[in-house]
Backbone bond lengths (Angstrom), bond angles and torsions (degrees), N, CA, C in turn:
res aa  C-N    CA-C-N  psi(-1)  N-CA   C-N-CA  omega(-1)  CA-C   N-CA-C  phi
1 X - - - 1.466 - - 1.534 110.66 -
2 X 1.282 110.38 -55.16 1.947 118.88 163.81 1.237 101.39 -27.99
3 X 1.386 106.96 -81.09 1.826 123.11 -144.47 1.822 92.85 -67.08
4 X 1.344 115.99 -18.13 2.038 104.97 -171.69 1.709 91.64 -81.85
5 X 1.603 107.20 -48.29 1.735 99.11 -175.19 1.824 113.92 -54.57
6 X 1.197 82.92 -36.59 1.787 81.29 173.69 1.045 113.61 -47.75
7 X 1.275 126.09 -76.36 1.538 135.55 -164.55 1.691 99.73 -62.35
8 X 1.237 111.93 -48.18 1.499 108.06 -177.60 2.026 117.71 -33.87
9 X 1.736 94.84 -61.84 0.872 104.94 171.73 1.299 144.06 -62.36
10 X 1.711 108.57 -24.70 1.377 122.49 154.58 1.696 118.78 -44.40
11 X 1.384 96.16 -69.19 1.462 120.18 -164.40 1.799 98.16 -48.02
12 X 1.549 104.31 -59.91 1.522 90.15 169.90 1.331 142.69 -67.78
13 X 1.154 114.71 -24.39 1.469 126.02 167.53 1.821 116.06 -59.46
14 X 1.433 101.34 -22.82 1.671 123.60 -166.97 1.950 97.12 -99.07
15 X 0.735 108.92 -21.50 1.536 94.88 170.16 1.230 108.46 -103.95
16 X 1.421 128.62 -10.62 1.806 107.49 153.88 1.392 120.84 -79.50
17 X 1.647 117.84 -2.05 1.469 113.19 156.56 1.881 127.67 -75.08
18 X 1.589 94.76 -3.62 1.826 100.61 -136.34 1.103 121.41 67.12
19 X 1.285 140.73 8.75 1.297 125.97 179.05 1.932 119.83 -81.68
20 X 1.090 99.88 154.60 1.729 106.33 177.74 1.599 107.94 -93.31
21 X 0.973 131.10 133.89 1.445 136.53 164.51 1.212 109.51 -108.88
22 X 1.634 100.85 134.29 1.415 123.93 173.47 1.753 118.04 -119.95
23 X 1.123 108.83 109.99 1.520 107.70 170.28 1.542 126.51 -77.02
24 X 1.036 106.61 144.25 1.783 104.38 -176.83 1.820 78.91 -164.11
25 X 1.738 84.81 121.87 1.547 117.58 146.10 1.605 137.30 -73.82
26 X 1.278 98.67 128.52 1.454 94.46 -168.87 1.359 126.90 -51.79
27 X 1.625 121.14 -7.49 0.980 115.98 153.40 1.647 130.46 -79.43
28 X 0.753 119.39 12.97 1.242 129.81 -175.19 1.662 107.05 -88.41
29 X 1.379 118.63 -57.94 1.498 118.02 152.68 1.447 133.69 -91.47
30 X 1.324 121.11 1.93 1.559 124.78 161.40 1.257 116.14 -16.27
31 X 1.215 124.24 -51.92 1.678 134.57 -178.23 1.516 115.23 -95.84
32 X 1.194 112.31 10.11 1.412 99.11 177.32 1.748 105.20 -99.33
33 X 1.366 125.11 -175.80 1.467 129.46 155.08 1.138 124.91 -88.79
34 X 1.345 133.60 169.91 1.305 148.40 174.79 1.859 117.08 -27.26
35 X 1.483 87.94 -53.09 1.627 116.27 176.74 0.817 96.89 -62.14
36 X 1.395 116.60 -86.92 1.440 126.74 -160.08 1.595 126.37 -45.57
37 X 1.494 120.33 -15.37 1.612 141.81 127.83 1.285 130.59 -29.66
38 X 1.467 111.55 -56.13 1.115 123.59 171.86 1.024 111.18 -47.14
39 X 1.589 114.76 -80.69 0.934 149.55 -120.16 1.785 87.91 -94.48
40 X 1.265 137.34 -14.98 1.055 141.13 171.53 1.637 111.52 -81.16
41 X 1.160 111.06 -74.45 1.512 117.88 171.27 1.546 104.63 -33.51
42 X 1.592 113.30 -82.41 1.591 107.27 -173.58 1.771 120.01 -33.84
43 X 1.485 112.42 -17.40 1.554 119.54 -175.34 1.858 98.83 -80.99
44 X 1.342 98.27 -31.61 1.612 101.29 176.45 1.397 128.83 -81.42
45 X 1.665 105.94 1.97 1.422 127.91 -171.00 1.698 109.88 48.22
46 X 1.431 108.65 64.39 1.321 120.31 -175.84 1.270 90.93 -106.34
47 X 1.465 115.97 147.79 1.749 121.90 -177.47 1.217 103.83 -146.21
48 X 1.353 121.77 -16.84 1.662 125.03 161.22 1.665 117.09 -135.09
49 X 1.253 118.21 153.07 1.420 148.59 -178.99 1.379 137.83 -93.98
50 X 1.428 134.46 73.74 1.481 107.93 -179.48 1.408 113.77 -109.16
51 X 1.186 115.04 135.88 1.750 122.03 -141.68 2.389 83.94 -114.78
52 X 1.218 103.70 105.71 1.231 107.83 160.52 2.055 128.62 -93.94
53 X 1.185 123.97 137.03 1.630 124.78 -171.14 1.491 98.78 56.12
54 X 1.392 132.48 50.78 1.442 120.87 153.52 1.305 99.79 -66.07
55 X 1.701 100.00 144.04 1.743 111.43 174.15 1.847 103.83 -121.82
56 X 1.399 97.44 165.71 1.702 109.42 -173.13 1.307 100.35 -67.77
57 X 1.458 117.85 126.29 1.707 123.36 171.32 1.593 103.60 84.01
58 X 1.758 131.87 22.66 1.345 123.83 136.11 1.504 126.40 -61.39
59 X 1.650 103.87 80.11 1.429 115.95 -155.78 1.735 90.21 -62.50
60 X 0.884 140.39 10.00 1.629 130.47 -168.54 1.500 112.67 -115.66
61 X 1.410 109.49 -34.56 1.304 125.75 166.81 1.535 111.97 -75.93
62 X 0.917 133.35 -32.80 1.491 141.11 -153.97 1.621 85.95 -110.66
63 X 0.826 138.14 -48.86 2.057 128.71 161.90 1.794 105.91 -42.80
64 X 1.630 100.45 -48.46 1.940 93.41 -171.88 1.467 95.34 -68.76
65 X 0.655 144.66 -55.38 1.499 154.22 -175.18 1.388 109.80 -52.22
66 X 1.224 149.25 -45.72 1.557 153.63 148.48 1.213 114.83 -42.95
67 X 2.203 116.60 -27.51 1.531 108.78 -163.33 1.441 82.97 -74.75
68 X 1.399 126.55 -62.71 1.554 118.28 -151.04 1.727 102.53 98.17
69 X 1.361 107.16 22.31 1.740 99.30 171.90 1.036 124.51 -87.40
70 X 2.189 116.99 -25.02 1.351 115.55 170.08 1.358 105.64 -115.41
71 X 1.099 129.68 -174.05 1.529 152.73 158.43 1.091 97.69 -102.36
72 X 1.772 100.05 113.98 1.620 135.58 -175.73 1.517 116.44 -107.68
73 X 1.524 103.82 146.72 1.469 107.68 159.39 1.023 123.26 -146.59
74 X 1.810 132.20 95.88 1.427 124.49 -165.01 1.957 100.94 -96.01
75 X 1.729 73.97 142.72 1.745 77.78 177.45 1.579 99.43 -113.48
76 X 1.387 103.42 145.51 1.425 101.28 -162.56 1.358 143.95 111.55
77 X 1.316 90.18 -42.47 1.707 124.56 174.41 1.611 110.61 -95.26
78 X 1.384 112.65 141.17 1.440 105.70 177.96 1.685 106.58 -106.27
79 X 1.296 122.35 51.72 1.323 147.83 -167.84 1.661 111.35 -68.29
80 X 1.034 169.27 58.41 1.446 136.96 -176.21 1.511 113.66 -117.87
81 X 1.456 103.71 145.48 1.474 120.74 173.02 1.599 114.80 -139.67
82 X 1.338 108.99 174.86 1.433 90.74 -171.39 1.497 112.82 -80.05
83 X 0.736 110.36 20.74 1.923 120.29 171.54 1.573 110.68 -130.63
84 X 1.321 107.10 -6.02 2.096 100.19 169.82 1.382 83.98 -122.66
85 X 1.625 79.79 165.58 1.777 107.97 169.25 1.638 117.76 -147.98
86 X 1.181 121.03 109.56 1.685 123.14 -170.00 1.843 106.13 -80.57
87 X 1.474 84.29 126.51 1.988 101.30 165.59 1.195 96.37 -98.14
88 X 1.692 98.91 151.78 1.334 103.99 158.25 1.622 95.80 159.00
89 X 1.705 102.01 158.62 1.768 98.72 -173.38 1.580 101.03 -82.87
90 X 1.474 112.13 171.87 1.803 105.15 166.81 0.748 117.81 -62.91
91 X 1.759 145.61 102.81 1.148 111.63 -158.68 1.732 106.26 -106.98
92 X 1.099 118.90 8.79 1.442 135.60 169.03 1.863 102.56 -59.02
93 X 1.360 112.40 -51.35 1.417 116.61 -171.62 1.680 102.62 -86.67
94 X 1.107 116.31 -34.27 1.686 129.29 176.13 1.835 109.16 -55.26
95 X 1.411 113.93 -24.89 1.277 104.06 -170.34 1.580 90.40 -106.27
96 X 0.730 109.30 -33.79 1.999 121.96 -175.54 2.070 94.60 -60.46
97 X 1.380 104.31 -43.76 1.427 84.97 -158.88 1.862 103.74 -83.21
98 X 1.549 121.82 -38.27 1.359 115.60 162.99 1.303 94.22 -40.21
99 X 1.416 131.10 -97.82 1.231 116.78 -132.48 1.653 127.68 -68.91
100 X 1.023 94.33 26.85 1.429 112.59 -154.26 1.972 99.32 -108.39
101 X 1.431 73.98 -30.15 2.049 91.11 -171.97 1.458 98.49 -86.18
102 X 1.560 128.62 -30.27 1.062 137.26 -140.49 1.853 103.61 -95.49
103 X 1.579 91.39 -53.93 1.748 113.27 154.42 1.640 112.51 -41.79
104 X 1.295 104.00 -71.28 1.495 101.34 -166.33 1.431 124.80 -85.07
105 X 0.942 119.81 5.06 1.632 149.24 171.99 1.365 92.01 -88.06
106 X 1.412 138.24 -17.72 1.984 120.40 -152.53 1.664 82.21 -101.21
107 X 1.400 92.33 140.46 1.987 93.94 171.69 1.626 97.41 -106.86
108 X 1.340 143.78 26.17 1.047 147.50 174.24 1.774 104.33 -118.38
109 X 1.241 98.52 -175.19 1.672 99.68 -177.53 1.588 117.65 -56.87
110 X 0.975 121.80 170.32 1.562 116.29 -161.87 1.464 97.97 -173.89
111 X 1.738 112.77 16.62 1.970 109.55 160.74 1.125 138.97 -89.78
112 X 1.468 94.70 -10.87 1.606 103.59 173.91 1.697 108.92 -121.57
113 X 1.113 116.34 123.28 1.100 127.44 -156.43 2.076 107.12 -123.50
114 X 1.274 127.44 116.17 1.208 107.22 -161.81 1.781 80.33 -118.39
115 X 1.263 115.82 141.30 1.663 129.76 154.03 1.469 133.90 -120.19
116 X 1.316 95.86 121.84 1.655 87.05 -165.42 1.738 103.03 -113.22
117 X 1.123 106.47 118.10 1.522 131.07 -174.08 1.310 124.55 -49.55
118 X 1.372 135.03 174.40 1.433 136.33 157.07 1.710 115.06 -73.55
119 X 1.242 104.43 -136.21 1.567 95.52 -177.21 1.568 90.72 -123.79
120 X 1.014 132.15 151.39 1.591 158.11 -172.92 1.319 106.85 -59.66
121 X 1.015 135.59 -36.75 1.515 145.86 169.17 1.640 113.75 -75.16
122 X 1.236 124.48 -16.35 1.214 130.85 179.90 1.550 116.41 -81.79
123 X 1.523 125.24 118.64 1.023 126.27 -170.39 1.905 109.38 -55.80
124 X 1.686 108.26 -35.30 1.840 114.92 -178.34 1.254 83.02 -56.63
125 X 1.235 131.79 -46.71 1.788 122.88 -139.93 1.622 96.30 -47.62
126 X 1.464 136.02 -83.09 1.340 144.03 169.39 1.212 107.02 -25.20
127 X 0.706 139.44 -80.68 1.812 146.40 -165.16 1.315 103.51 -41.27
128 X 1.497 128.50 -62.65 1.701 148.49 168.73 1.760 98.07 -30.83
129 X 1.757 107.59 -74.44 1.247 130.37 178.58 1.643 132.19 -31.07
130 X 2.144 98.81 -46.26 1.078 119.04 168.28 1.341 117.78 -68.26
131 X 1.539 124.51 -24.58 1.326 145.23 -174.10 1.775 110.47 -77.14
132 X 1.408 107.94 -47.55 1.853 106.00 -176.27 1.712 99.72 -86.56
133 X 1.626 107.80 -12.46 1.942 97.49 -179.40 1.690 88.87 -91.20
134 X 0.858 138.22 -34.58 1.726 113.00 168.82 1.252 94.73 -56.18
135 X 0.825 130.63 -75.06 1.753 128.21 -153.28 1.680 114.64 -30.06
136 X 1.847 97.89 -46.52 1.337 109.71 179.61 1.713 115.20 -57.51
137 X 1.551 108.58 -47.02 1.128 104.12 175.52 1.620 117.66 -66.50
138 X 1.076 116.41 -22.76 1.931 101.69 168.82 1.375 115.21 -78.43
139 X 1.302 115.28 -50.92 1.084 116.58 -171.03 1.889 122.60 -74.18
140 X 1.739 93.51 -18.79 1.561 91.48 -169.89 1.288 149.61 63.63
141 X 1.200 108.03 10.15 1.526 126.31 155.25 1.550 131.67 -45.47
142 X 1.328 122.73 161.27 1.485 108.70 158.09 1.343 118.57 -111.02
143 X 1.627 112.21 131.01 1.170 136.60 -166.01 1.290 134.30 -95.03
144 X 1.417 139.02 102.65 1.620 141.98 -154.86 1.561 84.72 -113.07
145 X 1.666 102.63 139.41 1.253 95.17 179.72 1.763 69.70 -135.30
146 X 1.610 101.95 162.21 1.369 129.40 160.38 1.612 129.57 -156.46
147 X 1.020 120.51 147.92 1.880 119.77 -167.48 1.475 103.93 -74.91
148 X 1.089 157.65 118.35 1.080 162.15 -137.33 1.579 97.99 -138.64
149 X 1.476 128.22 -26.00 1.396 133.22 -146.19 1.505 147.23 10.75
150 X 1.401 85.93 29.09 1.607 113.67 174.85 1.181 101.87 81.54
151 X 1.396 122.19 61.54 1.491 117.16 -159.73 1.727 87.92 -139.63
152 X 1.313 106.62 121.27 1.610 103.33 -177.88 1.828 95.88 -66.31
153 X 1.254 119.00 -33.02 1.596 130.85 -144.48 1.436 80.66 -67.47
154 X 1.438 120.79 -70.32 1.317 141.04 -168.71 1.920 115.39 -37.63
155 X 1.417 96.55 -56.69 1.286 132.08 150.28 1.492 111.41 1.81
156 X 1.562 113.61 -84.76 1.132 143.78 174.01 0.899 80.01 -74.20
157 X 1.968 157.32 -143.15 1.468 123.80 -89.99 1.288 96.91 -64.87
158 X 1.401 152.48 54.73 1.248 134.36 171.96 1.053 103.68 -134.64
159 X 0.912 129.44 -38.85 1.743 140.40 150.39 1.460 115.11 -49.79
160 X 1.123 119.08 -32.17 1.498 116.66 176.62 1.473 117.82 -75.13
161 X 1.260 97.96 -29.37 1.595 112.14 -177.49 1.755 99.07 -66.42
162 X 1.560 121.24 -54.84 1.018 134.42 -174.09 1.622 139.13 -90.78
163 X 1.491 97.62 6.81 1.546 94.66 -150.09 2.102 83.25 -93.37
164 X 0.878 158.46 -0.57 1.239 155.55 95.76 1.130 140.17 -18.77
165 X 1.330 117.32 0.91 1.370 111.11 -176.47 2.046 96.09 -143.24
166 X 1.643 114.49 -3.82 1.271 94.10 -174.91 1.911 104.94 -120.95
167 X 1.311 103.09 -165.43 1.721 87.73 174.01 1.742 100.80 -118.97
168 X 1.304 93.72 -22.69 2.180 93.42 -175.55 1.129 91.06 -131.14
169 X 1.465 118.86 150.08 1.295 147.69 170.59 1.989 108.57 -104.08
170 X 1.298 114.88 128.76 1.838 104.81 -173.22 1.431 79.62 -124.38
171 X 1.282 109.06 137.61 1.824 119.62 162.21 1.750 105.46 -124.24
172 X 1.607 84.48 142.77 1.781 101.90 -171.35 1.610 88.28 -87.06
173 X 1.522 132.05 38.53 1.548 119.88 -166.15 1.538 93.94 -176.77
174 X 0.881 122.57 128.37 1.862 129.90 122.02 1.714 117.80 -11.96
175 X 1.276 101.63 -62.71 1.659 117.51 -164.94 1.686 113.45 -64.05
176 X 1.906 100.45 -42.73 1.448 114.55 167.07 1.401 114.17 -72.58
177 X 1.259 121.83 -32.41 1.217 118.55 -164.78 1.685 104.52 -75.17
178 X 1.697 124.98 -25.04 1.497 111.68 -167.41 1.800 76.43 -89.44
179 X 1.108 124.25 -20.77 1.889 100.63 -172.97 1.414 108.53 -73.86
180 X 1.080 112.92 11.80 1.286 108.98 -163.59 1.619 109.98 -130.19
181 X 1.695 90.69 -12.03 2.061 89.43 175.87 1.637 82.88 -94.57
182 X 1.425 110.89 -20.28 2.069 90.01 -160.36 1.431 107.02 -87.02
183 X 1.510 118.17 0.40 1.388 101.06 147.75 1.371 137.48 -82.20
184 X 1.344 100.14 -34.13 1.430 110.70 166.94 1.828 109.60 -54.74
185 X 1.509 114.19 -47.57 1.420 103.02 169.55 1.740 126.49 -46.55
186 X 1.382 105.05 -46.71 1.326 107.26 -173.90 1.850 114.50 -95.75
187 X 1.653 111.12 18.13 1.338 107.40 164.16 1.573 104.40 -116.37
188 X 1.460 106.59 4.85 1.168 96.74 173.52 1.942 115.05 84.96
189 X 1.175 96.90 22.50 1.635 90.39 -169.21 1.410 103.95 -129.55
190 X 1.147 109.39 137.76 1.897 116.79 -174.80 1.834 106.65 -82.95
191 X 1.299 137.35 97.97 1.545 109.29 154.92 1.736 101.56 -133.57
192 X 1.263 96.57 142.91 1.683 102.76 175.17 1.447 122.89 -46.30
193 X 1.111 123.21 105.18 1.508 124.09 -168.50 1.802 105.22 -107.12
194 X 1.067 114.00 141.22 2.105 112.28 173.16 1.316 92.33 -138.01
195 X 1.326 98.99 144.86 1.589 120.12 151.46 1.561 128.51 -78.98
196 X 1.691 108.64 -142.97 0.908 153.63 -177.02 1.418 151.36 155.68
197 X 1.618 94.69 133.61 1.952 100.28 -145.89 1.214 106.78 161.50
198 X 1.581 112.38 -83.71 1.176 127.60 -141.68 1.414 129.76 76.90
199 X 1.332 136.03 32.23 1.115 155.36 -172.86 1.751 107.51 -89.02
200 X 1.803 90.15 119.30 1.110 115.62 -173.28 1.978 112.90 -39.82
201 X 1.933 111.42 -21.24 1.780 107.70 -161.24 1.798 78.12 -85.30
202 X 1.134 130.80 0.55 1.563 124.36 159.86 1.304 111.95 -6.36
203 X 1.744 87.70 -84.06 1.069 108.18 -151.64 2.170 107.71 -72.10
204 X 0.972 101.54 13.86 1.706 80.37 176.04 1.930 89.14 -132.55
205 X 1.069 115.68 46.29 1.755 111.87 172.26 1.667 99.47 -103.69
206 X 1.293 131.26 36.64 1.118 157.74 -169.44 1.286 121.90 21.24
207 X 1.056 132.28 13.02 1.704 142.04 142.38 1.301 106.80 -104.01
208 X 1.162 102.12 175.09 1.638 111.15 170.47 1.627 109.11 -111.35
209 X 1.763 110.12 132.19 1.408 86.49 171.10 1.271 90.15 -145.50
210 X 1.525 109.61 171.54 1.235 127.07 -168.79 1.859 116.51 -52.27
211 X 1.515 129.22 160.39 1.219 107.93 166.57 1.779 103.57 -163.34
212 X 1.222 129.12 -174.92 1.152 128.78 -179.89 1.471 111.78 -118.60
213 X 1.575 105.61 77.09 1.280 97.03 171.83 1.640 142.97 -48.22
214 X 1.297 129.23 109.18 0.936 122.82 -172.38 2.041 108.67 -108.82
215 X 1.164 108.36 135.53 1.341 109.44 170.98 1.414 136.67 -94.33
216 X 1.475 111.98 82.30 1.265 137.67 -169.30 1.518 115.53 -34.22
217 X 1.118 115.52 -51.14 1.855 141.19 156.18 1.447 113.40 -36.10
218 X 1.332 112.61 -60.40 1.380 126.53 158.60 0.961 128.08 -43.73
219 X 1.400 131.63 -51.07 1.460 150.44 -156.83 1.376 115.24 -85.00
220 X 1.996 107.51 -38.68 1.187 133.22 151.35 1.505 127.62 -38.91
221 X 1.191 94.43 -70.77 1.773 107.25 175.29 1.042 111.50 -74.07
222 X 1.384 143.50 7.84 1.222 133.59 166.35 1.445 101.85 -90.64
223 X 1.299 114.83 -52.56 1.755 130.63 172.83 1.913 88.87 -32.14
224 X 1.345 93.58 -76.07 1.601 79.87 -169.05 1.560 146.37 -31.69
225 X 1.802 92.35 -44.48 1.366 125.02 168.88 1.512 108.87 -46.13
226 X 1.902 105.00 -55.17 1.699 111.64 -176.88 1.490 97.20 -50.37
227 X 1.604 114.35 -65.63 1.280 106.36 -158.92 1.936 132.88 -60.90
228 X 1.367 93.26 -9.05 1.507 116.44 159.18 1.799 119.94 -57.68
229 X 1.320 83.01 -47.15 1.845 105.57 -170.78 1.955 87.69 -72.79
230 X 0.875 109.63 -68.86 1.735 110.83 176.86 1.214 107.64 -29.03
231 X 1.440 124.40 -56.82 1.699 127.16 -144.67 1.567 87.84 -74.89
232 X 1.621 107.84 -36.06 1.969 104.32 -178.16 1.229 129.03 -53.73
233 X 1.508 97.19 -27.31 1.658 105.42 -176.05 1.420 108.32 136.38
234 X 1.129 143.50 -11.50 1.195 147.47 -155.99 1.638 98.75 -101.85
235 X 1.296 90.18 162.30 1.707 113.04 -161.15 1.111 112.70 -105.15
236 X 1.495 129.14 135.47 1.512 152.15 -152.53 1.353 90.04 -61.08
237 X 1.629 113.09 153.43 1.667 147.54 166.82 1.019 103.22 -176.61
238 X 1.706 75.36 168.51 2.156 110.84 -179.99 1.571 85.58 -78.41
239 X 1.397 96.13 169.53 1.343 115.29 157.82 1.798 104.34 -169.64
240 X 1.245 80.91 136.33 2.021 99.92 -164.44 1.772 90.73 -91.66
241 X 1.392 107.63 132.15 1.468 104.15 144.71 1.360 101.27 -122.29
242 X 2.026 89.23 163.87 1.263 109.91 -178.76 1.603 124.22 -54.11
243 X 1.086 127.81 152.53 1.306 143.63 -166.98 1.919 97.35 -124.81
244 X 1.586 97.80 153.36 1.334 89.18 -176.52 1.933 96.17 -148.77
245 X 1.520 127.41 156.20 1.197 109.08 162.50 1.592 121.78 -90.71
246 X 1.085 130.30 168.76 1.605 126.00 160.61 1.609 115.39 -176.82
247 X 0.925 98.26 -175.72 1.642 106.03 -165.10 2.015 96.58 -136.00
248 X 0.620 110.25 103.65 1.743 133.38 167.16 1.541 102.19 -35.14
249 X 1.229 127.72 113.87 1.259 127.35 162.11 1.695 131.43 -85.54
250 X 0.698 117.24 122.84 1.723 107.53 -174.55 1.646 95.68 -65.29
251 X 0.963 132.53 -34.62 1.915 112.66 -172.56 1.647 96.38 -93.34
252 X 1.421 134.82 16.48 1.220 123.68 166.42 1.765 100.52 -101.10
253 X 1.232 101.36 -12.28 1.639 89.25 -162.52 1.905 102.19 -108.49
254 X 1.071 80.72 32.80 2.223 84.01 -171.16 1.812 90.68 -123.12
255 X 1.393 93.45 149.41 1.600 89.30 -174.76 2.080 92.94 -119.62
């Protein structure tokens, strides 16, 4: 659902430039070299880059990005040079402010607090992470953290381990967060669980819980926009979009 809004939003944002978009999966050059990158793209008359789920230590991505051969824009990544520019929401304050609503919204206990993370290689992972350890320090709770790696599967045995011993469940995901209410559904146990995403299978993880909608479409076409501003001449930056909270409705998400 991510990776279609992406492109969706590219593709349209890219035909009010005239521009053509070309997708290529990172498997597609995984095995090639530095050169041999180049030297591929430039055959495709590619002159700009927008690099989506870069992770820490994509020694292949992080070489194109050092050459300075295209005008880049990673979303996701907090990357910049004077030829890239990184999208992406705060997501340090984005995970701080769900769970923050989710905590103080609970009229039940709210001291044990369990969070289960992205994957360690993920640039959100830290940022998300830095966001629920402030939280801890205002609020003062005790805090279980575990790597979940955005893995609903994972999700659930991690919740199973814990869903007895905490009062809120925080997910760095959408995907963790329904593995993690549908155990609680099928052990029979109530605790406030939130994601992150905003992902439309939200709405049928059979409660409703809080999440950080982010607009993938949006996030896209702005990338595009940057990489427009790049191709002119202008010099690499961040750029924050807005972040929003919400709760997924099942009769908003049925057509």
């Amino acid at each position: 659902e991510i990776n279609m809004q992406y492109i969706a939003g590219a593709i349209h944002q890219a035909g009010g430039f005239k521009l053509d978009v070309i997708t290529v999966f990172f498997s597609m050059i995984r095995d090639k070299t530095l050169k041999e990158v180049i030297s591929y793209f430039k055959s495709q008359n590619i002159a700009g880059i927008i690099v989506y789920g870069m992770r820490k230590g994509d020694t292949l991505i992080e070489e194109l990005i050092e050459s300075g051969e295209f005008k880049m824009v990673l979303v996701d990544a907090p990357i910049v040079n004077p030829v890239t520019s990184a999208v992406w929401i705060d997501q340090k304050k984005a995970q701080y402010d769900v769970a923050r609503k989710t905590i103080t919204e609970n009229k039940g206990p709210s001291d044990k607090v369990l969070y289960i993370a992205g994957r360690e290689d993920s640039y959100v992972t830290g940022e998300r992470l830095n966001g629920i350890l402030k939280l801890k320090e205002e609020l003062g709770f005790t805090l279980y953290i575990e790597e979940g790696n955005f893995s609903e599967k994972q999700a659930r045995e991690i919740t199973f381990q814990y869903a007895d011993k905490v009062d809120i469940i925080v997910c760095a995901s959408d995907l963790m967060a329904i593995g993690a209410m549908r155990v609680l559904i099928e052990k029979d146990v109530f605790h406030p669980v939130c994601g992150f995403d905003g992902i439309a299978l939200m709405a049928y993880a059979g409660k409703q819980m809080n999440t950080i909608s982010q607009n993938f479409s949006r996030i896209s076409a702005e990338a595009v926009r940057e990489l427009v501003h790049l191709l002119k001449g202008a010099e690499g930056r961040e750029i924050i979009i807005p972040h929003e909270i919400s709760r997924i409705q099942y009769l908003e998400s049925i057509c």
